[in-house]
PAZATOR-733398 format. One record per residue (C-alpha): residue number from 1; residue in three letters; z, x, y. Coordinates in nm, 2 decimals. Layout:
BEGIN
SITE	NUM	ALA	Z	X	Y
...
***
This chain:
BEGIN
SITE	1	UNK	0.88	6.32	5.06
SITE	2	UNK	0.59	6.44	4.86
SITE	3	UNK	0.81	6.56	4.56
SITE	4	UNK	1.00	6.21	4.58
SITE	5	UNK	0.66	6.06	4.51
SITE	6	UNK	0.55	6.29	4.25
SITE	7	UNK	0.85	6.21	4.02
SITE	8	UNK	0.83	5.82	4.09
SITE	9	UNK	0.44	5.92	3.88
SITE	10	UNK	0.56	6.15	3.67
SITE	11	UNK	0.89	5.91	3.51
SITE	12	UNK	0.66	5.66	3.29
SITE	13	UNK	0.46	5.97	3.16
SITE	14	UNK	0.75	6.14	3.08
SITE	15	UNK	0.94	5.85	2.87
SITE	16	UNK	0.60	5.74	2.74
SITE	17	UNK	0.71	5.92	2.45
SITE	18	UNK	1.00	5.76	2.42
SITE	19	UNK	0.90	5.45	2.43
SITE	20	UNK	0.68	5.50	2.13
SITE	21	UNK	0.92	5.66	1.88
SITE	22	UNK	1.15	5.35	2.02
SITE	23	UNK	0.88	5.08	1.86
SITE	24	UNK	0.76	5.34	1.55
SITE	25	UNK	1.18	5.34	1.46
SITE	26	UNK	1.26	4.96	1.50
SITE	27	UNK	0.89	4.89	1.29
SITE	28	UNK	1.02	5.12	1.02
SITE	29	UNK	1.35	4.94	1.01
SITE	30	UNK	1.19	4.56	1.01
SITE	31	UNK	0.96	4.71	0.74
SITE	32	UNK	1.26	4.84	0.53
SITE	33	UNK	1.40	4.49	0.58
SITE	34	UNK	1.09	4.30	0.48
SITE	35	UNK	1.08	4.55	0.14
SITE	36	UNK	1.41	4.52	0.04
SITE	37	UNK	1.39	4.11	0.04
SITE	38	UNK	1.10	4.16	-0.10
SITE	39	UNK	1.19	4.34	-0.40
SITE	40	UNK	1.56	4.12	-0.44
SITE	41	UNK	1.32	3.80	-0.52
SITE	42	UNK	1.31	3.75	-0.91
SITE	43	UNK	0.97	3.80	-1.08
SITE	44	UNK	1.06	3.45	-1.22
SITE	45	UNK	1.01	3.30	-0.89
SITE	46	UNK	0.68	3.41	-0.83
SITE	47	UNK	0.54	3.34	-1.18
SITE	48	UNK	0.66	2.97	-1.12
SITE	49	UNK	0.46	2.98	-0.81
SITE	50	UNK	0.17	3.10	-1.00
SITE	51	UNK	0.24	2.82	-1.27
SITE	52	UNK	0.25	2.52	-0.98
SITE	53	UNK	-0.07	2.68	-0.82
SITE	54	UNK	-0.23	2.65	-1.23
SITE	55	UNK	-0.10	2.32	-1.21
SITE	56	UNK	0.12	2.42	-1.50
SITE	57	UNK	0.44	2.24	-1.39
SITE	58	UNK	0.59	2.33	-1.75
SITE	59	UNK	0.56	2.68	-1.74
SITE	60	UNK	0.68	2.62	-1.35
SITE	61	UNK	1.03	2.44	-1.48
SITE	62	UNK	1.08	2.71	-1.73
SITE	63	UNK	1.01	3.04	-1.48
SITE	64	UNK	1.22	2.86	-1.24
SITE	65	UNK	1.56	2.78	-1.43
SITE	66	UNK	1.52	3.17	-1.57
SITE	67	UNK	1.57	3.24	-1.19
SITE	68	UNK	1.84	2.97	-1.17
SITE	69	UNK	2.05	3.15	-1.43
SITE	70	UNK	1.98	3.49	-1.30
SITE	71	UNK	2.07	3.40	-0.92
SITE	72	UNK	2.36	3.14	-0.96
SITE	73	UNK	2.51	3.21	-0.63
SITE	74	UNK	2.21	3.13	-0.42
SITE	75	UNK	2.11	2.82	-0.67
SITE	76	UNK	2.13	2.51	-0.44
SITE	77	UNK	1.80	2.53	-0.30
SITE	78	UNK	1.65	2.63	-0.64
SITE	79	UNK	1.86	2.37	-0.78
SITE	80	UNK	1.72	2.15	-0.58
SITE	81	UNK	1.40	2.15	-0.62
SITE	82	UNK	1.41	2.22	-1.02
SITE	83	UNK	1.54	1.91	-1.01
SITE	84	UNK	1.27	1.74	-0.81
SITE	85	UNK	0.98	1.95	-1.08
SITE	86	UNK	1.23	1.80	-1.37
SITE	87	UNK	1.14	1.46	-1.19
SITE	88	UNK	0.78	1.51	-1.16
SITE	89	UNK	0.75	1.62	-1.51
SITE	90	UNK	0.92	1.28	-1.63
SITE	91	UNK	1.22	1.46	-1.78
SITE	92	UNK	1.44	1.24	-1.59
SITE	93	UNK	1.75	1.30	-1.80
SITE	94	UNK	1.71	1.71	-1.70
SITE	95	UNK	1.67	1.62	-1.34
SITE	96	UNK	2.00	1.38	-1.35
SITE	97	UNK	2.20	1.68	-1.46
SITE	98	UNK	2.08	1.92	-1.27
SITE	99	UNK	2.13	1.72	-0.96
SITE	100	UNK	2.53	1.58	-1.08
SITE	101	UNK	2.56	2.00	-1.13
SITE	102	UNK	2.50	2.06	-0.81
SITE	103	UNK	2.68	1.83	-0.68
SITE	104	UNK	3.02	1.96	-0.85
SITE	105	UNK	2.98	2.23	-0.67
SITE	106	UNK	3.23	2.32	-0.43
SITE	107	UNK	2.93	2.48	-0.18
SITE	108	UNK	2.77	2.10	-0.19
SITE	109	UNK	2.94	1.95	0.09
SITE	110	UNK	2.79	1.80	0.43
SITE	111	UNK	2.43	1.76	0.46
SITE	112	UNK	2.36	1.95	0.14
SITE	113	UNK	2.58	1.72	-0.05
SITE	114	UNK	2.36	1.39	0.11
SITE	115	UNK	2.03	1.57	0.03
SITE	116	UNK	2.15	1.59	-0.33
SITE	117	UNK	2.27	1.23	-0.37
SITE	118	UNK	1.96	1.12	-0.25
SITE	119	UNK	1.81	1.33	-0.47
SITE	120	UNK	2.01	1.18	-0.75
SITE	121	UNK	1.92	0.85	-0.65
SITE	122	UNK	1.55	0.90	-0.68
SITE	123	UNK	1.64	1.03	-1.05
SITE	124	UNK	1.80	0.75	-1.11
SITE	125	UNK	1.53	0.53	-0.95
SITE	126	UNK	1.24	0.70	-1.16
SITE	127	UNK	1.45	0.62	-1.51
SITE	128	UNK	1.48	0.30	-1.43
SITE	129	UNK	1.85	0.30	-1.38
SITE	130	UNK	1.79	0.09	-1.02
SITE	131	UNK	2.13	-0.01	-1.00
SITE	132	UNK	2.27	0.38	-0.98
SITE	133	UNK	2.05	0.43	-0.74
SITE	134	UNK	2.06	0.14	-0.52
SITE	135	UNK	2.45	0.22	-0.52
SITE	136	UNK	2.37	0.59	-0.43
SITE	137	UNK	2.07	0.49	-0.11
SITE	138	UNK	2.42	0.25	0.01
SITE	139	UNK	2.63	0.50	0.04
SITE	140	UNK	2.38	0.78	0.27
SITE	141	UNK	2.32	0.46	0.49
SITE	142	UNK	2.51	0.60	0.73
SITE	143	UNK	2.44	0.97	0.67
SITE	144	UNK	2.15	1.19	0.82
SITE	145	UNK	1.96	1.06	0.56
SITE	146	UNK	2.00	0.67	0.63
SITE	147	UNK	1.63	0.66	0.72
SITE	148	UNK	1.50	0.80	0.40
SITE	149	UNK	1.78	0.52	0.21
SITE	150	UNK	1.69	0.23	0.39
SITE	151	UNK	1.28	0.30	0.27
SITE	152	UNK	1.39	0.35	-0.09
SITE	153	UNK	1.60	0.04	-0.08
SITE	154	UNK	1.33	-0.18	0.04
SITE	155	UNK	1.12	-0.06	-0.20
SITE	156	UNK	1.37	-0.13	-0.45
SITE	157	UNK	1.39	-0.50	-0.32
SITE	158	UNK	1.04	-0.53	-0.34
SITE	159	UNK	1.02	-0.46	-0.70
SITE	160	UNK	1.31	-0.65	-0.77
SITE	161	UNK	1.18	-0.96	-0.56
SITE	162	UNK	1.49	-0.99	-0.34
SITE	163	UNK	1.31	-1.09	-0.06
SITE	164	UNK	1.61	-1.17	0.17
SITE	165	UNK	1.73	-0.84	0.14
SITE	166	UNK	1.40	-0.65	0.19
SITE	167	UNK	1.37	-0.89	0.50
SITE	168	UNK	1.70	-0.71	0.61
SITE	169	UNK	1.62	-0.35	0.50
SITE	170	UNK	1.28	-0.35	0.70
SITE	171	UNK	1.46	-0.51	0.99
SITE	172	UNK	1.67	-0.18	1.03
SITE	173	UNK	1.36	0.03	0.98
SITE	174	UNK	1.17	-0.16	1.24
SITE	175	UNK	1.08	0.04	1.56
SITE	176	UNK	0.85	0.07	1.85
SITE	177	UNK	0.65	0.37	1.66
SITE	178	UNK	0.67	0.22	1.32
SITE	179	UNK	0.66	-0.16	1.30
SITE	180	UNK	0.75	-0.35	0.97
SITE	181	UNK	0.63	-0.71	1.11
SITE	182	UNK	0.33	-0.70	0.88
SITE	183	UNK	0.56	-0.64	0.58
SITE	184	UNK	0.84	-0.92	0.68
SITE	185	UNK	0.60	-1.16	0.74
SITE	186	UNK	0.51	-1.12	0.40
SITE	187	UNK	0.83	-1.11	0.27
SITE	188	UNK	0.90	-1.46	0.42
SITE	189	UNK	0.54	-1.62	0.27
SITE	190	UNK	0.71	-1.51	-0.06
SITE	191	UNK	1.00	-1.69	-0.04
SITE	192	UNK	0.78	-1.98	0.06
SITE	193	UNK	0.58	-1.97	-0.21
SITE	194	UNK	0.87	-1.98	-0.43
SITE	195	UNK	1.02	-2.27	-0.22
SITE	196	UNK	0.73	-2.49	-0.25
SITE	197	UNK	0.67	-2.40	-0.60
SITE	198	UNK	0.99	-2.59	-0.66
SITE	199	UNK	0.87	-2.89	-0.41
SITE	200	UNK	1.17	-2.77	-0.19
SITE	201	UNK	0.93	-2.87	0.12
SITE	202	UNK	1.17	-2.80	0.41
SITE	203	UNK	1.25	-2.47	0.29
SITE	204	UNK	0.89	-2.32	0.22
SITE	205	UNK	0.82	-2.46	0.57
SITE	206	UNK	1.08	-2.25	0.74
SITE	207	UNK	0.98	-1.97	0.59
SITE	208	UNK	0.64	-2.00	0.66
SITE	209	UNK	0.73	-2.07	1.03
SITE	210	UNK	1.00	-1.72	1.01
SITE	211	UNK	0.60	-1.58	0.89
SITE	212	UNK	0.43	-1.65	1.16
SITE	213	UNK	0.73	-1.58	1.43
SITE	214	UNK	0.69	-1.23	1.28
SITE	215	UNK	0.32	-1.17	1.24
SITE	216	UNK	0.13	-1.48	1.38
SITE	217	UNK	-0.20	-1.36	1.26
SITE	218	UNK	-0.03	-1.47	0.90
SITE	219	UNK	-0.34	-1.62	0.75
SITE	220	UNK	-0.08	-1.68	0.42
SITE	221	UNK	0.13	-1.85	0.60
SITE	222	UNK	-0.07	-2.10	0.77
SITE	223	UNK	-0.23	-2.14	0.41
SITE	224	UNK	0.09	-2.24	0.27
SITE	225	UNK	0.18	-2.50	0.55
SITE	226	UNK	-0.16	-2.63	0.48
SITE	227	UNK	-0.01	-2.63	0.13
SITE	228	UNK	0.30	-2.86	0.22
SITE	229	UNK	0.14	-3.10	0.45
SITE	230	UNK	-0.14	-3.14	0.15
SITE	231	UNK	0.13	-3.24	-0.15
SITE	232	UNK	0.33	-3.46	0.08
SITE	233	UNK	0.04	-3.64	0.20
SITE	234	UNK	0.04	-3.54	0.56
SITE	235	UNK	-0.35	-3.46	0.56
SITE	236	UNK	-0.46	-3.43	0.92
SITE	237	UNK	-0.13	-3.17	0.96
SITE	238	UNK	-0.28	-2.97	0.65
SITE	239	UNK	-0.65	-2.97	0.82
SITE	240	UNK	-0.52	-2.82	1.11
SITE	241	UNK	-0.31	-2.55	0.94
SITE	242	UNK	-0.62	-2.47	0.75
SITE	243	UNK	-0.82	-2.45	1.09
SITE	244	UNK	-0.53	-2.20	1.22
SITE	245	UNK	-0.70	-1.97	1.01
SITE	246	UNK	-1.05	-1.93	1.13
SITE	247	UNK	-0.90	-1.79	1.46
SITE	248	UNK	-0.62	-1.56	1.26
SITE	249	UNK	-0.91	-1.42	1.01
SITE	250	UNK	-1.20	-1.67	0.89
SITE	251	UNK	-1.29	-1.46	0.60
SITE	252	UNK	-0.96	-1.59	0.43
SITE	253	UNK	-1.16	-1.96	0.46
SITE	254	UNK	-1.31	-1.90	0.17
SITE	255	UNK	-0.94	-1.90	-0.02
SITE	256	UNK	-0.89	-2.29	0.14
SITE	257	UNK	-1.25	-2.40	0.10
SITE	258	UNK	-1.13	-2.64	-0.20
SITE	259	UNK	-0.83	-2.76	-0.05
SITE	260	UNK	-1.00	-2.84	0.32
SITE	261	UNK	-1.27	-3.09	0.13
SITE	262	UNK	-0.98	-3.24	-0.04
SITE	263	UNK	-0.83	-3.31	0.27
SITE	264	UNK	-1.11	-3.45	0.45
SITE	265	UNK	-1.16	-3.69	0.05
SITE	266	UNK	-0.83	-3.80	0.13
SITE	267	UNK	-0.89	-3.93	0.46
SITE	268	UNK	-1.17	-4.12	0.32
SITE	269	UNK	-1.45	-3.88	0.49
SITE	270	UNK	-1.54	-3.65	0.25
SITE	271	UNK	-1.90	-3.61	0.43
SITE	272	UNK	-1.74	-3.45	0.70
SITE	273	UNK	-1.55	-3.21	0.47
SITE	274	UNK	-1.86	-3.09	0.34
SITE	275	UNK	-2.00	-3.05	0.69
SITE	276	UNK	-1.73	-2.82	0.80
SITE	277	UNK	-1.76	-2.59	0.48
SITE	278	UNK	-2.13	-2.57	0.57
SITE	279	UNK	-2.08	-2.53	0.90
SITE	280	UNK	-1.83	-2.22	0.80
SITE	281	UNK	-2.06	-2.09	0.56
SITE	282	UNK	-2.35	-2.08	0.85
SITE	283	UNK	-2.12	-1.88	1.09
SITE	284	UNK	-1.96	-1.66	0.84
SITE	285	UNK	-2.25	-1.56	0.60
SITE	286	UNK	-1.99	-1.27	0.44
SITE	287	UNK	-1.74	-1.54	0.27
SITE	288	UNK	-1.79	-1.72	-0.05
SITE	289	UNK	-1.81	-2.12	-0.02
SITE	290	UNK	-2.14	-2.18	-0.21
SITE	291	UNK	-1.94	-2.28	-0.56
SITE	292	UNK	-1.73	-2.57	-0.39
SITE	293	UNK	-2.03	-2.64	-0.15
SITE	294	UNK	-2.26	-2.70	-0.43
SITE	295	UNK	-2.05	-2.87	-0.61
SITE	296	UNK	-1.93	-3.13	-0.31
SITE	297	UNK	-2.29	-3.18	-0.25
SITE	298	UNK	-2.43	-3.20	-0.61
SITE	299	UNK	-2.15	-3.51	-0.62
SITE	300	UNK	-2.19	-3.67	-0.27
SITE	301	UNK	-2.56	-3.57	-0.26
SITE	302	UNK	-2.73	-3.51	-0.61
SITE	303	UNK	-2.90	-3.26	-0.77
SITE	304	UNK	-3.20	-3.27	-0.52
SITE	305	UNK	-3.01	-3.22	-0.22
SITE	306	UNK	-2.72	-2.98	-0.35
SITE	307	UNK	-2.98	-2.71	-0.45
SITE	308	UNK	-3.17	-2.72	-0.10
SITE	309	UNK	-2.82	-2.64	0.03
SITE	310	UNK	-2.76	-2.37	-0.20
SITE	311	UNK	-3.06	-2.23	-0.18
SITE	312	UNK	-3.05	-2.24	0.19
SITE	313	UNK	-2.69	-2.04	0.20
SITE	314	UNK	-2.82	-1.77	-0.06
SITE	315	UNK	-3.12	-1.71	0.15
SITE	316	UNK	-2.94	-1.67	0.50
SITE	317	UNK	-2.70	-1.37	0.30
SITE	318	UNK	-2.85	-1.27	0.01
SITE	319	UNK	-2.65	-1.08	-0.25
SITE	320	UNK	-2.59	-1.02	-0.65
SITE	321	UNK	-2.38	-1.34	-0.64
SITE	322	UNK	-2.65	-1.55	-0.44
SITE	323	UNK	-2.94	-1.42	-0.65
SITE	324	UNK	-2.75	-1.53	-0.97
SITE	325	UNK	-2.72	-1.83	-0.81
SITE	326	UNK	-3.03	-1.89	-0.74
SITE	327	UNK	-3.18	-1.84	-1.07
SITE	328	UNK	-2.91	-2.08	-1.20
SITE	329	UNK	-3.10	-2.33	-0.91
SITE	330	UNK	-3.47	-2.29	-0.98
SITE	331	UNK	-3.48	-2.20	-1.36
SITE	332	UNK	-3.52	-2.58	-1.46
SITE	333	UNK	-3.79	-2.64	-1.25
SITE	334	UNK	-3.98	-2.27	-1.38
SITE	335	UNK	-4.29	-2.25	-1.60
SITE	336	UNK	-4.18	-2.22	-1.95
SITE	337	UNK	-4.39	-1.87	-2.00
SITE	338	UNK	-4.15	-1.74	-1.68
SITE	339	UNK	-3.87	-1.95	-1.78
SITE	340	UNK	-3.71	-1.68	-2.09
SITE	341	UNK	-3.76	-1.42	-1.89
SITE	342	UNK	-3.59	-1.56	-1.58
SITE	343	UNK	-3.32	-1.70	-1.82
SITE	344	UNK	-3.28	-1.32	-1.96
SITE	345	UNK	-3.25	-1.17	-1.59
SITE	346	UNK	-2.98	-1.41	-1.48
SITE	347	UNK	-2.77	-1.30	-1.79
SITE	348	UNK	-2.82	-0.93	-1.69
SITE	349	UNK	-2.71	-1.05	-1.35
SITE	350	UNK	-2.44	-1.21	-1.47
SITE	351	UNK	-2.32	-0.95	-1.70
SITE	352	UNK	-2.36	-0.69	-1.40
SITE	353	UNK	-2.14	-0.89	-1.18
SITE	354	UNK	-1.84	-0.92	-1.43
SITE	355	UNK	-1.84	-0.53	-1.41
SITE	356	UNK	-1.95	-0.49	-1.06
SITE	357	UNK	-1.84	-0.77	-0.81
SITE	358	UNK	-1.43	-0.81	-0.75
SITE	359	UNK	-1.20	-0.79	-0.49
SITE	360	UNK	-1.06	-0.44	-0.37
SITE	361	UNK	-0.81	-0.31	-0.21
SITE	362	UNK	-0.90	-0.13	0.16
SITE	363	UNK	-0.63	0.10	0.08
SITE	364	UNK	-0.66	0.25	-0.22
SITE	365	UNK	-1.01	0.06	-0.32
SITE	366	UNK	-0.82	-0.06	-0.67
SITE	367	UNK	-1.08	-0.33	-0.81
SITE	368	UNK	-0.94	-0.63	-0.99
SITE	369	UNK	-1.10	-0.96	-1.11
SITE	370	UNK	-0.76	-1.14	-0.95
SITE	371	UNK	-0.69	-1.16	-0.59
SITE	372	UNK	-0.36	-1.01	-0.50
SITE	373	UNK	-0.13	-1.02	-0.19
SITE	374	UNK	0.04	-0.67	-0.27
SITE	375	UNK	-0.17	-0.45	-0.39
SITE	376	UNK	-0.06	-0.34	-0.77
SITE	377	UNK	-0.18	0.02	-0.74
SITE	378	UNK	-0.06	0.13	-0.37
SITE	379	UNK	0.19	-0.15	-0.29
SITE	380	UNK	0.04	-0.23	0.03
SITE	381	UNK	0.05	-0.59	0.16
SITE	382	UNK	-0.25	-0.79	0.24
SITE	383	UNK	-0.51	-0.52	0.16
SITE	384	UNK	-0.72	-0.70	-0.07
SITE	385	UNK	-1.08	-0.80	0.00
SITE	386	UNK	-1.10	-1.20	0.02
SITE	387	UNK	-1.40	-1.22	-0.12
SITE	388	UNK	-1.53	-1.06	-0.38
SITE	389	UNK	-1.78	-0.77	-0.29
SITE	390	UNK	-2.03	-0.56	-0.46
SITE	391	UNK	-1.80	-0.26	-0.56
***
């Protein structure tokens, strides 16, 4: 019994050992492993790693097809992604026919064939030749790749204005983690636009209505029913369209400022219009009404009366704008030793706020002059500030 026990202590010492020169053997071999791979990777390829880190993507295309030629029977992910540098670089011609190489290929079939068309597509995209590629994103539709299609063909309907399609397209990408209701909305005010542009009223009010059964915080939308019911004389349907939009997002009031005096004018109440617009202006200090405010006033109210209101709204949010304003107000009524210099200020002012006071995009905080829908720079929709702000 004793020497039973001794053993059962004396076996893990014993193959200790052995255990050991197990692990020190199978390190030596992953080691060899991890060498030899090592030293079977071109020079080239590392050099063009060097050149992407130097941000020398030329020097990175030209290391990399060296390693291209040198290793054509592992090419296709090389291939690939010289292509994609070719691309970058602008040289979309290269990129095309590195890409149609590859895909000749007799390797290229299954999912590596889909991830080269796509490939291929975006060439053809990024030298303009939309068609190709709209042809190509069709066809992977209902390949592993459809997803990654379906966003380059909206995008591709979006530059091309086909507004119906990219209604479609972002229909099939719509999903509970990635919603494209914002975007559709949109899409639909567009073809609104366009409908009432031509005074085809029953169509721009359908799609305004398909706008706000998609998004109903649509501020657009209920700006371009206001719109409708404006031209075709249906005033009191226009005001309320316009009044839609203080609960969807009342800094967009300043946009229909004009048009909701005009309304009220045509109903024979103009007084009343004015009221509201100061009555928005008083709640909603951050958007701009004072132009059309002064002016209504200056012509229901005179001179006298339009500046007190002016003066009053400039005072309760005072900014670049308002001060401008306000010198434009009292410099009349100034002593004439203060009066040059006043006169001088404002024109600084004034020349400041050319450079300095725009509307910008949240997204990518691009500053323009001109209010946009879809932002120019990042082609987001509905990111613009609608007001202009100190930028």
């Amino acid at each position: 019994m004793m020497e039973t026990e001794t053993w059962i202590w004396l076996v893990p010492i014993i193959l200790l050992p052995v255990f050991f020169a197990m692990g020190w053997f199978a390190a030596r071999i992953d080691m060899k492993t991890v060498l030899r791979h090592a030293k079977s990777v071109p020079a080239g390829f590392y050099k063009s790693l060097d050149a992407l880190v130097d941000r020398n993507t030329g020097q990175a295309a030209r290391n990399l097809a060296e390693v291209v030629d040198l290793r054509p029977a592992d090419s296709y992910d090389l291939s690939l992604t010289l292509g994609k540098l070719y691309r970058l670089r602008g040289e979309n011609d290269k990129a095309i026919a590195m890409h149609k190489a590859l895909l000749d290929s007799p390797d290229t079939v299954g999912e590596k064939r889909e991830c080269v068309l796509f490939e291929l597509g975006q060439d053809y995209q990024n030298a303009g030749l939309v068609d190709r590629a709209e042809q190509i994103f069709l066809e992977l539709q209902q390949s592993n790749m459809a997803k990654q299609a379906h966003e380059k063909l909206l995008n591709i309907y979006q530059q091309d204005r086909d507004w119906e399609k990219a209604i479609a397209m972002a229909k099939l990408l719509n999903h509970d983690e990635l919603t494209y209701q914002f975007e559709i909305s949109q899409f639909y005010c567009e073809m609104a636009q366009a409908a009432l542009f031509k005074s085809d009223f029953d169509a721009a009010r359908q799609h305004a209505q398909a706008a706000l059964a998609a998004n109903s915080k649509c501020t657009r939308a209920n700006m371009i029913l206001g719109d409708i019911e404006l031209k075709r004389g249906n005033y009191r349907a226009a005001l309320d369209a316009y009044a839609a939009i203080e609960k969807q997002n009342h800094a967009y009031l300043s946009m229909v400022g004009e048009r909701i005096y005009d309304a009220y004018d045509a109903l024979g109440k103009p007084e009343e219009g004015l009221h509201v617009l100061v009555s928005y202006a008083e709640a909603f200090p951050q958007i701009d009404l004072i132009n059309v405010i002064y002016e209504k006033s200056l012509l229901l109210k005179g001179e006298k009366a339009a500046n007190e209101t002016a003066v009053e709204i400039v005072r309760r949010k005072p900014d670049l704008n308002g001060v401008y304003r306000l010198l434009g107000l009292q410099i009349s009524d100034m002593n004439p030793t203060w009066k040059s210099d006043a006169d001088m200020v404002r024109s600084v002012i004034g020349r400041q706020l050319q450079k300095n006071w725009m509307y910008r995009c949240r997204h990518c905080h691009f500053k323009s002059q001109a209010f946009f829908w879809h932002c120019p720079a990042c082609n987001k929709w509905e990111t613009f500030t609608p007001n202009k702000i100190e930028v």
